[in-house]
PDB file with SEQRES, HELIX, SHEET and CRYST1 records, atoms N, CA, C and O in Angstrom:
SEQRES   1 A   80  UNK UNK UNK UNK UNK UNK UNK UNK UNK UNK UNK UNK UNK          
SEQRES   2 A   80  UNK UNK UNK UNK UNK UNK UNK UNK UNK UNK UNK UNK UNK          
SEQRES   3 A   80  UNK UNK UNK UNK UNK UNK UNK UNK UNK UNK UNK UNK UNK          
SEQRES   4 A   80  UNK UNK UNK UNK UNK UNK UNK UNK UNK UNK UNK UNK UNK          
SEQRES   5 A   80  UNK UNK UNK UNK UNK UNK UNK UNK UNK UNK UNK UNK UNK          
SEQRES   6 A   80  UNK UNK UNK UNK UNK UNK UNK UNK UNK UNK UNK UNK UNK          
SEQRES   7 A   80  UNK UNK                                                      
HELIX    1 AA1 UNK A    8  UNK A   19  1                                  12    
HELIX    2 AA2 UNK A   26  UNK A   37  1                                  12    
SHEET    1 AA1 5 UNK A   3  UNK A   4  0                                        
SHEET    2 AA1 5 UNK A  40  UNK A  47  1                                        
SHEET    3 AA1 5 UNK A  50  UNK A  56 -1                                        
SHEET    4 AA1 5 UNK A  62  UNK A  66 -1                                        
SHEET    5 AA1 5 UNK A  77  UNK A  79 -1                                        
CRYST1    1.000    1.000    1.000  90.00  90.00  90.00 P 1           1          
ATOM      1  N   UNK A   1       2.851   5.269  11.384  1.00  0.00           N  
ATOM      2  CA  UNK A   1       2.275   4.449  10.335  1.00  0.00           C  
ATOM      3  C   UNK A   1       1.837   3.134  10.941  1.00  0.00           C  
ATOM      4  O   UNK A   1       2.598   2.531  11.697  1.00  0.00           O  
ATOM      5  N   UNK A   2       0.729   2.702  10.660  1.00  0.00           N  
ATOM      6  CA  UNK A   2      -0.173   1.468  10.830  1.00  0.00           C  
ATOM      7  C   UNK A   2      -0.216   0.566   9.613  1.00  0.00           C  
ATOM      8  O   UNK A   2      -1.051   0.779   8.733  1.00  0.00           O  
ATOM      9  N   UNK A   3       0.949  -0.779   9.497  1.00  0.00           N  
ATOM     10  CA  UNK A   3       0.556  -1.852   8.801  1.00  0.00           C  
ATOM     11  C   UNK A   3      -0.074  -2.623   9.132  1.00  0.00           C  
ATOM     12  O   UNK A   3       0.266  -3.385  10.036  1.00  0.00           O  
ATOM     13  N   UNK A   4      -1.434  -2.714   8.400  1.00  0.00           N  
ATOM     14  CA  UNK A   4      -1.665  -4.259   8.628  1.00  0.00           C  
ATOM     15  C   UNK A   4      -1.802  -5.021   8.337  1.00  0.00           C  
ATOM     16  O   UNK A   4      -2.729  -4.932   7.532  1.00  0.00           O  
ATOM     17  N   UNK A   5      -1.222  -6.733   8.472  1.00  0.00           N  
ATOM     18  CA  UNK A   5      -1.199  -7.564   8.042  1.00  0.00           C  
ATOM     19  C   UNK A   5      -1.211  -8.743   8.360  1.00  0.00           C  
ATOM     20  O   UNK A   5      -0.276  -9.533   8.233  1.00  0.00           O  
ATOM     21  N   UNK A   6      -2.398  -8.979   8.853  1.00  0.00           N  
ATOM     22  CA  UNK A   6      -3.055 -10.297   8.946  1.00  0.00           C  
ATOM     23  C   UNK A   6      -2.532 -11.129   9.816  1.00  0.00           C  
ATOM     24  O   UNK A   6      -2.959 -12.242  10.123  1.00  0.00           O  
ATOM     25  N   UNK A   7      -1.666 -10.619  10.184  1.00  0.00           N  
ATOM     26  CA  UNK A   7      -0.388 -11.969  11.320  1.00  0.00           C  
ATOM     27  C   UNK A   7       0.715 -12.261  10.787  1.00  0.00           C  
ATOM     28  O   UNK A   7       0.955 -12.143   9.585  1.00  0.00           O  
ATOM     29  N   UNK A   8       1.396 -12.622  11.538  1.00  0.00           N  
ATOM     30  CA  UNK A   8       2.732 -13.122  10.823  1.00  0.00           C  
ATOM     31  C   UNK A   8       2.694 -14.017  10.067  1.00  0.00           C  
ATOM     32  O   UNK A   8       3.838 -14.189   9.647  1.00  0.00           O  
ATOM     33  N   UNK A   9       2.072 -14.652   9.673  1.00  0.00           N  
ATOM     34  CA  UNK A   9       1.930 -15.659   8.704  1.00  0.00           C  
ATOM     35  C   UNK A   9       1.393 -14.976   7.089  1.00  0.00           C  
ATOM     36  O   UNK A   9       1.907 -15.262   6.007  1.00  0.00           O  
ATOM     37  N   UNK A  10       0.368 -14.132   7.289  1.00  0.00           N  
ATOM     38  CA  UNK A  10       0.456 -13.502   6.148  1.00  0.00           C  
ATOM     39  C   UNK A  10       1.908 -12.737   5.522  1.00  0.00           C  
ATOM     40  O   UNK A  10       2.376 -12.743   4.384  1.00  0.00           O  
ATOM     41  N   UNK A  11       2.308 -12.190   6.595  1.00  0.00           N  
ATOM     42  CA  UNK A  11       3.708 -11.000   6.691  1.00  0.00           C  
ATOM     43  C   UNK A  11       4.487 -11.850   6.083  1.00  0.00           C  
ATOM     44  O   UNK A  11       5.073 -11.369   5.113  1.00  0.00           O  
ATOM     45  N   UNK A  12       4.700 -12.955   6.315  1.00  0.00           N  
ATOM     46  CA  UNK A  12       5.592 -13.950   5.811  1.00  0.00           C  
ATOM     47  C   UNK A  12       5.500 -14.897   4.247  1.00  0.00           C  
ATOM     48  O   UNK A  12       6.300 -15.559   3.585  1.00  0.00           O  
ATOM     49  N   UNK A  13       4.154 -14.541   4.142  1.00  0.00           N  
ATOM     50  CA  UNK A  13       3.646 -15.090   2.033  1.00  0.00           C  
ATOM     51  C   UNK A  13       4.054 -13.939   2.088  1.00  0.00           C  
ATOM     52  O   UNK A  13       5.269 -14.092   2.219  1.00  0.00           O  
ATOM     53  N   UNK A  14       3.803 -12.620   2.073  1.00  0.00           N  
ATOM     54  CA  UNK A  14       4.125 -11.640   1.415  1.00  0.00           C  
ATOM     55  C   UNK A  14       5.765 -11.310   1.130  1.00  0.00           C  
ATOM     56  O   UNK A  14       6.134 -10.994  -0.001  1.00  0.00           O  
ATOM     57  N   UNK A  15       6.532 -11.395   2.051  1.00  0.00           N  
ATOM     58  CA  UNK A  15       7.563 -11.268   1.729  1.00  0.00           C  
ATOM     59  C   UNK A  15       8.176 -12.687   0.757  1.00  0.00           C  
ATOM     60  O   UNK A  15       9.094 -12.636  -0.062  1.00  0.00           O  
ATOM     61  N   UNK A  16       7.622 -13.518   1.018  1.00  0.00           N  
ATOM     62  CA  UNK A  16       8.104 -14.878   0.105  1.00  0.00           C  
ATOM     63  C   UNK A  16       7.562 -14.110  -1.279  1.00  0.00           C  
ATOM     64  O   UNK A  16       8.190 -14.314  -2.317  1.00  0.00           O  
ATOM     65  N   UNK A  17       6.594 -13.377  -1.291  1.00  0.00           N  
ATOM     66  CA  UNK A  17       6.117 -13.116  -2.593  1.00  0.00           C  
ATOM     67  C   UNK A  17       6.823 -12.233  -3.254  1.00  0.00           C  
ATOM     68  O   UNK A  17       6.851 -12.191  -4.484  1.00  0.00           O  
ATOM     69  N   UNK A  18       7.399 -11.518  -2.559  1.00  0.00           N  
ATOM     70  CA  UNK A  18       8.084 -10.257  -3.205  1.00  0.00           C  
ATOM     71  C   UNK A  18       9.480 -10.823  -3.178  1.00  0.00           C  
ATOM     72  O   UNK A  18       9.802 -10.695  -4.359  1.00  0.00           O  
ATOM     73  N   UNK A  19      10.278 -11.248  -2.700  1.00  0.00           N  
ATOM     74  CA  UNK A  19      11.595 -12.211  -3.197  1.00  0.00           C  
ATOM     75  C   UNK A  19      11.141 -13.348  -4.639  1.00  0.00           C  
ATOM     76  O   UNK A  19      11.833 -13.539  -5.639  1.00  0.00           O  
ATOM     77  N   UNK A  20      10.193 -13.778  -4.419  1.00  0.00           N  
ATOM     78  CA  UNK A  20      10.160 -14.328  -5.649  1.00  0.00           C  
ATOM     79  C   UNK A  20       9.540 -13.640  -6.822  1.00  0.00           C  
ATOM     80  O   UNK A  20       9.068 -14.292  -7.753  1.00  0.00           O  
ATOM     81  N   UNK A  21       9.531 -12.179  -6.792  1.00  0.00           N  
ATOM     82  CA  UNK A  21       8.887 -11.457  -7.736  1.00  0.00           C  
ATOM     83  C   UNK A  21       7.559 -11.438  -8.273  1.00  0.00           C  
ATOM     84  O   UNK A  21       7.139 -11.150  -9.394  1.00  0.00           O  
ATOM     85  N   UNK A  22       6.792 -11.943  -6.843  1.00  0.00           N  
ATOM     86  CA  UNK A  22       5.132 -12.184  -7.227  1.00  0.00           C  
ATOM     87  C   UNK A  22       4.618 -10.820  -7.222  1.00  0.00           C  
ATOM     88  O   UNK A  22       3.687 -10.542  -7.978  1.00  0.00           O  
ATOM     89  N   UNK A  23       5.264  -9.690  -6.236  1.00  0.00           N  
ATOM     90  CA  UNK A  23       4.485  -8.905  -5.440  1.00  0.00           C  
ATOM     91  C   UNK A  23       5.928  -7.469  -5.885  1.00  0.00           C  
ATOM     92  O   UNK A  23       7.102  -7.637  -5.558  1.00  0.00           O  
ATOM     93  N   UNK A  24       5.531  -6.452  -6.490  1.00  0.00           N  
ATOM     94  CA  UNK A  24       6.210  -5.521  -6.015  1.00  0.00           C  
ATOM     95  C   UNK A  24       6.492  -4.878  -4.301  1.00  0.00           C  
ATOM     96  O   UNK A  24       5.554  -4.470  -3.616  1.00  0.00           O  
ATOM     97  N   UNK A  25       8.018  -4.892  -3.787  1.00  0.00           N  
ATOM     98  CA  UNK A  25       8.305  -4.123  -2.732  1.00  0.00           C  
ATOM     99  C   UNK A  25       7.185  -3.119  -2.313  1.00  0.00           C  
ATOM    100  O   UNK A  25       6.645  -2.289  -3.045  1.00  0.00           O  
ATOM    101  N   UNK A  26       6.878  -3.418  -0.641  1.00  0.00           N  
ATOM    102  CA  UNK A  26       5.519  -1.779  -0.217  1.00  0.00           C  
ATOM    103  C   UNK A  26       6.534  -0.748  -0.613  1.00  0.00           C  
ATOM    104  O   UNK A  26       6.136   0.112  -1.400  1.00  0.00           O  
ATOM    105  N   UNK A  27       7.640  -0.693  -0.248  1.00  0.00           N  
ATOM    106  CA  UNK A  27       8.484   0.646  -0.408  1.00  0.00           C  
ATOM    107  C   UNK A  27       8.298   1.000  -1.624  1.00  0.00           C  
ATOM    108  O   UNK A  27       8.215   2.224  -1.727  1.00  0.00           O  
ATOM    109  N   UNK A  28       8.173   0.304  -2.825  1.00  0.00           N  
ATOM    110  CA  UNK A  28       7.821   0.587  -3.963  1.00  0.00           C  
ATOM    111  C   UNK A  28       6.621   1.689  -4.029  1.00  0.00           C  
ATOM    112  O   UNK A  28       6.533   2.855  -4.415  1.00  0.00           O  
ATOM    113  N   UNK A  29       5.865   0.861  -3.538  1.00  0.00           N  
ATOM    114  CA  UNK A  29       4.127   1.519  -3.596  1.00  0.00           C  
ATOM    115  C   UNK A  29       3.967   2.870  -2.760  1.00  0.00           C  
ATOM    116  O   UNK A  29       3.542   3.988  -3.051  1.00  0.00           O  
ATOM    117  N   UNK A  30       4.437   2.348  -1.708  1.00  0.00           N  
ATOM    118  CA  UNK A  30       4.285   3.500  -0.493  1.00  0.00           C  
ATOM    119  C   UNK A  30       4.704   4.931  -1.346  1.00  0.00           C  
ATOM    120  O   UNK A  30       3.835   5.770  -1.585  1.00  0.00           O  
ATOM    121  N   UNK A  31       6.031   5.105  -1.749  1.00  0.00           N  
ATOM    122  CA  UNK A  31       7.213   6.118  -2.540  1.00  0.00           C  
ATOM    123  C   UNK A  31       6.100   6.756  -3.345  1.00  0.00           C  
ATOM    124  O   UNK A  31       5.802   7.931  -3.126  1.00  0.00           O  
ATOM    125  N   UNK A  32       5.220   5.761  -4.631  1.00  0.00           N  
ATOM    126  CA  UNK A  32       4.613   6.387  -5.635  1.00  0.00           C  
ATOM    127  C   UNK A  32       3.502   6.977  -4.976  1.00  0.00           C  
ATOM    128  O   UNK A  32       3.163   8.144  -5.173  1.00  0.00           O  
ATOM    129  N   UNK A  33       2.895   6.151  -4.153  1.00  0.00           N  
ATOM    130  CA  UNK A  33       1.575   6.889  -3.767  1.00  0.00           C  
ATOM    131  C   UNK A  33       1.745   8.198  -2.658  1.00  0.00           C  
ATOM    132  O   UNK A  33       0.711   8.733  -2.259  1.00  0.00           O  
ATOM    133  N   UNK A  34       2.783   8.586  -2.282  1.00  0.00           N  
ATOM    134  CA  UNK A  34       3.141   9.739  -1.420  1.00  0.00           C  
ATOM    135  C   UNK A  34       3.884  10.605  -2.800  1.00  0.00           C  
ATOM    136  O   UNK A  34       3.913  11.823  -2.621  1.00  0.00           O  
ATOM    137  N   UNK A  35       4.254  10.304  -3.632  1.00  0.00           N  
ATOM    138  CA  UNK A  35       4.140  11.390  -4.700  1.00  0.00           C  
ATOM    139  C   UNK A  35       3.021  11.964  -5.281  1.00  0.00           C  
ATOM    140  O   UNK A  35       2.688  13.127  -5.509  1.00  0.00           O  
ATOM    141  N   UNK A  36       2.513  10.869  -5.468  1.00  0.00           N  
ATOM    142  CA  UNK A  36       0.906  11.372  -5.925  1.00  0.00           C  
ATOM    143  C   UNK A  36       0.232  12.262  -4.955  1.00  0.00           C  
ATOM    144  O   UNK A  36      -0.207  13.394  -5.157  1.00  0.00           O  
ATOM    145  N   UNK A  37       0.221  11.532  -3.820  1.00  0.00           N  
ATOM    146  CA  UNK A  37      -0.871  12.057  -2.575  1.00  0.00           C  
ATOM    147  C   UNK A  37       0.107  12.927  -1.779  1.00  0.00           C  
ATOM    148  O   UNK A  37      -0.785  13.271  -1.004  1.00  0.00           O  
ATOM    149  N   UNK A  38       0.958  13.443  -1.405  1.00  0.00           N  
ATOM    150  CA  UNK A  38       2.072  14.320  -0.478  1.00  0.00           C  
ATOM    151  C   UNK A  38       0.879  14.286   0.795  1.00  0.00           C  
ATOM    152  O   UNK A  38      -0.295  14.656   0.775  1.00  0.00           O  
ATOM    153  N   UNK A  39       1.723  13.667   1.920  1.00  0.00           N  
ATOM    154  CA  UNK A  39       1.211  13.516   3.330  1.00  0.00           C  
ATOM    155  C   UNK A  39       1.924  13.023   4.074  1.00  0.00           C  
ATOM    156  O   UNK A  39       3.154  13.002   4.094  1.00  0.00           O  
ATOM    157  N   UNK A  40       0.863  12.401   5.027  1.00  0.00           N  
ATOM    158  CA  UNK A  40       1.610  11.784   6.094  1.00  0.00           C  
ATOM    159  C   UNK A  40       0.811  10.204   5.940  1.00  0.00           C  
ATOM    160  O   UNK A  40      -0.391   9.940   5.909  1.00  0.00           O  
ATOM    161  N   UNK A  41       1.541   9.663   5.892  1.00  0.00           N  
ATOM    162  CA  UNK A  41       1.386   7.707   5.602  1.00  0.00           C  
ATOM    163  C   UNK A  41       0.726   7.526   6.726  1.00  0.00           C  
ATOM    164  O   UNK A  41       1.282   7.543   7.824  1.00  0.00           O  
ATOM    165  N   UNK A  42      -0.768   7.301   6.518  1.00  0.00           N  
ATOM    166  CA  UNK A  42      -0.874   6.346   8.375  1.00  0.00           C  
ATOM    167  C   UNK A  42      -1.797   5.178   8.494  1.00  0.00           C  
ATOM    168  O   UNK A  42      -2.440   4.686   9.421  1.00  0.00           O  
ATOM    169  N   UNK A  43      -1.565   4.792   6.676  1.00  0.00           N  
ATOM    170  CA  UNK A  43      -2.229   2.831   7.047  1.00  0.00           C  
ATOM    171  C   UNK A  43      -1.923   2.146   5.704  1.00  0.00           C  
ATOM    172  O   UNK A  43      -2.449   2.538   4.662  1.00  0.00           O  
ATOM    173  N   UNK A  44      -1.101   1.164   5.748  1.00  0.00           N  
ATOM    174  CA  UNK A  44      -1.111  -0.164   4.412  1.00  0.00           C  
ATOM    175  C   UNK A  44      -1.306  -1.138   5.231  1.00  0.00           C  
ATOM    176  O   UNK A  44      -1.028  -1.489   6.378  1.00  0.00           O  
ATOM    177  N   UNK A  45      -1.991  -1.552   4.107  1.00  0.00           N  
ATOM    178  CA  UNK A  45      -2.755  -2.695   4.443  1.00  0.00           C  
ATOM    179  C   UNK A  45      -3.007  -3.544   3.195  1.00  0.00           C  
ATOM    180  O   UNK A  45      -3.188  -2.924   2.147  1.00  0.00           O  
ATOM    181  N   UNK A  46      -3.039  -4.734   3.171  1.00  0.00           N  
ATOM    182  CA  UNK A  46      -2.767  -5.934   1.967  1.00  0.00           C  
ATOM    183  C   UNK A  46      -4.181  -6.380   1.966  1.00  0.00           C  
ATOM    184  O   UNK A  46      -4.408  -6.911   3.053  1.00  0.00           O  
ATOM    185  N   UNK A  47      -5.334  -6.386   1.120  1.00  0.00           N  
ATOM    186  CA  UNK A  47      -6.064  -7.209   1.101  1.00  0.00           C  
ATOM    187  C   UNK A  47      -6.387  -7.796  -0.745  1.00  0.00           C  
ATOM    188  O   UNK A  47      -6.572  -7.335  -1.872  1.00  0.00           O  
ATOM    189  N   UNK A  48      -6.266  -9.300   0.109  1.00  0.00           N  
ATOM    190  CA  UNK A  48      -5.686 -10.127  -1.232  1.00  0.00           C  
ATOM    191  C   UNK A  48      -4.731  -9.810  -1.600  1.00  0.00           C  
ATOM    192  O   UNK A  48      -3.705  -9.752  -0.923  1.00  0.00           O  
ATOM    193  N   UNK A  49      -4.862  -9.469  -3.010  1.00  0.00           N  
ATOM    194  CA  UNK A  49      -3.395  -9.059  -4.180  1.00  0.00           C  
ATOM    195  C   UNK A  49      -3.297  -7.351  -4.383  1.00  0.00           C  
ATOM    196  O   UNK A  49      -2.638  -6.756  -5.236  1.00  0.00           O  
ATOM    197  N   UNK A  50      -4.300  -6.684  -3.160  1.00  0.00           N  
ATOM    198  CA  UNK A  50      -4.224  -5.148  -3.528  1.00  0.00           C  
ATOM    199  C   UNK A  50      -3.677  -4.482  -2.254  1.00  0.00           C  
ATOM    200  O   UNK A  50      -4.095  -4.452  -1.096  1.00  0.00           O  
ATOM    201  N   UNK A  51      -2.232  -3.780  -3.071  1.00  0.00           N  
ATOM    202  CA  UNK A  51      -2.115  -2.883  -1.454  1.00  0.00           C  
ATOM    203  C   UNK A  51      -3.175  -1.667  -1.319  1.00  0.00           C  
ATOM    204  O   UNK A  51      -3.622  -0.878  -2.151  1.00  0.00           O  
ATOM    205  N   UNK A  52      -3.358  -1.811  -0.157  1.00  0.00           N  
ATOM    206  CA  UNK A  52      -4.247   0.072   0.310  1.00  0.00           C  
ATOM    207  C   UNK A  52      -3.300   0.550   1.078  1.00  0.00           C  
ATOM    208  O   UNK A  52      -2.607  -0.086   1.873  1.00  0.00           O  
ATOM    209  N   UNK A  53      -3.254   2.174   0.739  1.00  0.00           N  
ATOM    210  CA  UNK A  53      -2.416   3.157   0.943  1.00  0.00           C  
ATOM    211  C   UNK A  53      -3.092   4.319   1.645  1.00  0.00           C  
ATOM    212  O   UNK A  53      -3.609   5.175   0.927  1.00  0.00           O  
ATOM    213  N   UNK A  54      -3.142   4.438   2.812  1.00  0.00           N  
ATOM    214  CA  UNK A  54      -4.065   5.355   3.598  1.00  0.00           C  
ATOM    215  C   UNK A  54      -3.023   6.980   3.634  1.00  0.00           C  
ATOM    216  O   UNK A  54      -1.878   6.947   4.085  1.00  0.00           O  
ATOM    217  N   UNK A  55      -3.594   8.187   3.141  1.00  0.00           N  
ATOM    218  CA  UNK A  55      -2.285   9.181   3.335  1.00  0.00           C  
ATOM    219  C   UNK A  55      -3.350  10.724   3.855  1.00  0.00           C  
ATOM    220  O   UNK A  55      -4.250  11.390   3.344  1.00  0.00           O  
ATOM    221  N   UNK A  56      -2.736  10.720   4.875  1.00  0.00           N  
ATOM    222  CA  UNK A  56      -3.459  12.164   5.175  1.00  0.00           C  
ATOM    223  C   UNK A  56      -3.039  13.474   4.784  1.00  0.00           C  
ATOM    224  O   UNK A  56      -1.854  13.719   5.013  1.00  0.00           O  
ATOM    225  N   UNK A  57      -3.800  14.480   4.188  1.00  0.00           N  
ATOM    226  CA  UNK A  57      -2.775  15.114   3.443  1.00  0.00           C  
ATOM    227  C   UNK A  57      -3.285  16.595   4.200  1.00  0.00           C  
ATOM    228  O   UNK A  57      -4.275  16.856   4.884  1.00  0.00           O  
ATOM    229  N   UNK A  58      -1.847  17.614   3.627  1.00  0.00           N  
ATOM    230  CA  UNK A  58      -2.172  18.946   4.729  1.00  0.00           C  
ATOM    231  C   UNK A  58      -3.510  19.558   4.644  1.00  0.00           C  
ATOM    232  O   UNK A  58      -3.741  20.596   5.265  1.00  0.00           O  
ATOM    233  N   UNK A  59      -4.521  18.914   3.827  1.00  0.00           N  
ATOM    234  CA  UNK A  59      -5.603  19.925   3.923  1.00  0.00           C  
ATOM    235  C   UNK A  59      -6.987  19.041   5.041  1.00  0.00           C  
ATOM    236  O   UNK A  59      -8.162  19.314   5.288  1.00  0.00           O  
ATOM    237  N   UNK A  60      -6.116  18.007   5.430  1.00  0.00           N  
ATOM    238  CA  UNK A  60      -6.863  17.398   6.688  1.00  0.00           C  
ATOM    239  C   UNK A  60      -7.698  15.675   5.635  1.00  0.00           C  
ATOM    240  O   UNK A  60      -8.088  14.703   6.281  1.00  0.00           O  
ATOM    241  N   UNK A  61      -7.771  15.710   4.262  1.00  0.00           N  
ATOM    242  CA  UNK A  61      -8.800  14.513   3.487  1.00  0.00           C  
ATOM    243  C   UNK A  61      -7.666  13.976   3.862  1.00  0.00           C  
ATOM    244  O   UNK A  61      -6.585  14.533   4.053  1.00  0.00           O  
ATOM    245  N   UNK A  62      -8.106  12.282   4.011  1.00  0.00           N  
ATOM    246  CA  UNK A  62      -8.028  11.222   3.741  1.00  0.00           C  
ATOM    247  C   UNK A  62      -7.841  10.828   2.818  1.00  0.00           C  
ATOM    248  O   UNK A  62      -8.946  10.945   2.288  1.00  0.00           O  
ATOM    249  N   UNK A  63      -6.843  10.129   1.691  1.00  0.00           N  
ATOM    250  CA  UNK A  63      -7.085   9.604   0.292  1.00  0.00           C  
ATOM    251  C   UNK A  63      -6.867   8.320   0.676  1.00  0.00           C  
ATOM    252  O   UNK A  63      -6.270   8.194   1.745  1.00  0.00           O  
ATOM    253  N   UNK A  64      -7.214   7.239   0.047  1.00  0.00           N  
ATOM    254  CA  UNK A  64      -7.037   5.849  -0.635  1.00  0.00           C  
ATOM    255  C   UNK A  64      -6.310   5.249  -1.862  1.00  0.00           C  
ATOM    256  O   UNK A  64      -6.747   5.680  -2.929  1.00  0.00           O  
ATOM    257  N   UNK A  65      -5.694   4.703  -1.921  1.00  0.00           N  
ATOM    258  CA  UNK A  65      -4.869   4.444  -3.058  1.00  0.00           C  
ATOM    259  C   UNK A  65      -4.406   3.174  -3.047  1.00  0.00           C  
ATOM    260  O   UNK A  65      -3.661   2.566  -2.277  1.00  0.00           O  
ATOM    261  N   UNK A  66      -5.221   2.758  -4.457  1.00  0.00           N  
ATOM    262  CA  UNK A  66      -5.263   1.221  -3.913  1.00  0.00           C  
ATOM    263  C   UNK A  66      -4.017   0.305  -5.567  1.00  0.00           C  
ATOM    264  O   UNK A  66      -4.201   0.313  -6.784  1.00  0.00           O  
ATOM    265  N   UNK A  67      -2.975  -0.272  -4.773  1.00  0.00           N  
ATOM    266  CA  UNK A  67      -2.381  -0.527  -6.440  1.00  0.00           C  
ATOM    267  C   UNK A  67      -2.692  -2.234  -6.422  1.00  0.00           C  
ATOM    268  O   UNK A  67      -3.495  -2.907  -5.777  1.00  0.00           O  
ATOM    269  N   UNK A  68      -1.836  -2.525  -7.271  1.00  0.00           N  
ATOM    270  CA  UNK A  68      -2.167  -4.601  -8.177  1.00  0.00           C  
ATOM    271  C   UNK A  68      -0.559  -4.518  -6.863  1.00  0.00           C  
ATOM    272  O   UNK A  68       0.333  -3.674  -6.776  1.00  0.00           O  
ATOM    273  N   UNK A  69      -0.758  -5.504  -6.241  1.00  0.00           N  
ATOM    274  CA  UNK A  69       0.502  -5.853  -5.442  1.00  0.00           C  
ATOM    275  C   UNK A  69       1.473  -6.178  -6.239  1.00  0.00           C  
ATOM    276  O   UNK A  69       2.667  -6.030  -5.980  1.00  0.00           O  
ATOM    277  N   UNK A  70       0.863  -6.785  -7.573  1.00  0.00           N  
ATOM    278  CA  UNK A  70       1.910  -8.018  -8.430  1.00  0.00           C  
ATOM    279  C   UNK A  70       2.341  -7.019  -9.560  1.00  0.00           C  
ATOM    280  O   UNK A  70       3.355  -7.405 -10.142  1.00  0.00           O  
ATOM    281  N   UNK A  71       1.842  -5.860 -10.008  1.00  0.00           N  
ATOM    282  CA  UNK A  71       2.252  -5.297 -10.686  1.00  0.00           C  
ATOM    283  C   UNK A  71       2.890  -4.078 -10.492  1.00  0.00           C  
ATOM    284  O   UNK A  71       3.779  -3.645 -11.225  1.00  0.00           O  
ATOM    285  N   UNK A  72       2.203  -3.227  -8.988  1.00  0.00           N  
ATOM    286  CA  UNK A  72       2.647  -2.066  -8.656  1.00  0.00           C  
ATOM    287  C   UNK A  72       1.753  -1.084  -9.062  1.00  0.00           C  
ATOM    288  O   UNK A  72       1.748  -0.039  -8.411  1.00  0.00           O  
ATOM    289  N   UNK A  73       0.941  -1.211 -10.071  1.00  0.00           N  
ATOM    290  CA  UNK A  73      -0.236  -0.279 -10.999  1.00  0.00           C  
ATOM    291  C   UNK A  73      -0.944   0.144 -10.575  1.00  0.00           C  
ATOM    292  O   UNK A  73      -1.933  -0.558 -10.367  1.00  0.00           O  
ATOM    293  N   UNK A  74      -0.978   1.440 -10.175  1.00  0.00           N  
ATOM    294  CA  UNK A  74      -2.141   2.297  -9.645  1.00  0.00           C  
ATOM    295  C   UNK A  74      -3.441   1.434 -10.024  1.00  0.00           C  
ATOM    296  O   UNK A  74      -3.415   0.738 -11.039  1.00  0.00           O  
ATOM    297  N   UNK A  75      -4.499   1.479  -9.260  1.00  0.00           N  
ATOM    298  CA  UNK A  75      -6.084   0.635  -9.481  1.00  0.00           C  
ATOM    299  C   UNK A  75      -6.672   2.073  -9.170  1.00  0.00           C  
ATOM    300  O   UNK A  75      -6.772   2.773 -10.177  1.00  0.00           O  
ATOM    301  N   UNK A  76      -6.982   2.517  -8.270  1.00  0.00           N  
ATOM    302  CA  UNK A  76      -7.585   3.789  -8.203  1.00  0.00           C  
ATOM    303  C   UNK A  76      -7.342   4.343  -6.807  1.00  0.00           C  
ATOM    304  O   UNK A  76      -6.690   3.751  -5.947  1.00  0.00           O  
ATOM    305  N   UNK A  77      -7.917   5.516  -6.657  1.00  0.00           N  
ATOM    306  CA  UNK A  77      -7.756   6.968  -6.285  1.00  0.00           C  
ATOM    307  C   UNK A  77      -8.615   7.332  -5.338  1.00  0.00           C  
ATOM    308  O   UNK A  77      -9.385   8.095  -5.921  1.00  0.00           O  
ATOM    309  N   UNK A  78      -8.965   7.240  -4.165  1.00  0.00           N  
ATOM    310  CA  UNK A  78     -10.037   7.627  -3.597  1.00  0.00           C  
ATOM    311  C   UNK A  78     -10.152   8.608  -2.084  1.00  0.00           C  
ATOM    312  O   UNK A  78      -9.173   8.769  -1.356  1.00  0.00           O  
ATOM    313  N   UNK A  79     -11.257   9.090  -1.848  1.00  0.00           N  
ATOM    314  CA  UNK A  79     -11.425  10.322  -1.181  1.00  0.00           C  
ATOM    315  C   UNK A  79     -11.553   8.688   0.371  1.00  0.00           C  
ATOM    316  O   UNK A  79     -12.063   7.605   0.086  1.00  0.00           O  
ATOM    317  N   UNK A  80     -11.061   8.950   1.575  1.00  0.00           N  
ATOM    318  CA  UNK A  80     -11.728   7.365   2.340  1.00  0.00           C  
ATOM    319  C   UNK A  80     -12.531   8.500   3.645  1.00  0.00           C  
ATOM    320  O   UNK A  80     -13.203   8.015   4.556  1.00  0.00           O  
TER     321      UNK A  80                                                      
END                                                                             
């Protein structure tokens, strides 16, 4: 798996964000979107307030899955 995130300085709002309950836990996100998508995890990535969820799944597609960081809420669904 490939996170990325901007530098340690981003890595570091983000976790300030999610202790102060700005940002749902990735483990949160990661969990739902590998239920949805069943694969293999191989990119999150934070841009702005949206996680992207890269998951390769056994039939070889790519999906996208992009949620609200602050809420956890699926945003949408995509073929990448």
């Amino acid at each position: 798996m490939r996170v990325l995130d901007g530098g340690s300085r981003q890595q570091d709002s983000v976790r300030q964000a999610v202790r102060q309950g700005r940002f749902v836990p990735l483990e949160q996100v990661v969990a739902d979107a590998l239920r949805r998508y069943p694969g293999k995890l191989i990119e999150v990535e934070l841009d702005e307030d949206t996680y992207e969820v890269e998951i390769l799944g056994p039939d070889g597609v790519v999906m996208e899955l992009d949620y609200d960081a602050a809420t956890g809420r699926l945003l949408k669904m995509e073929k990448d």
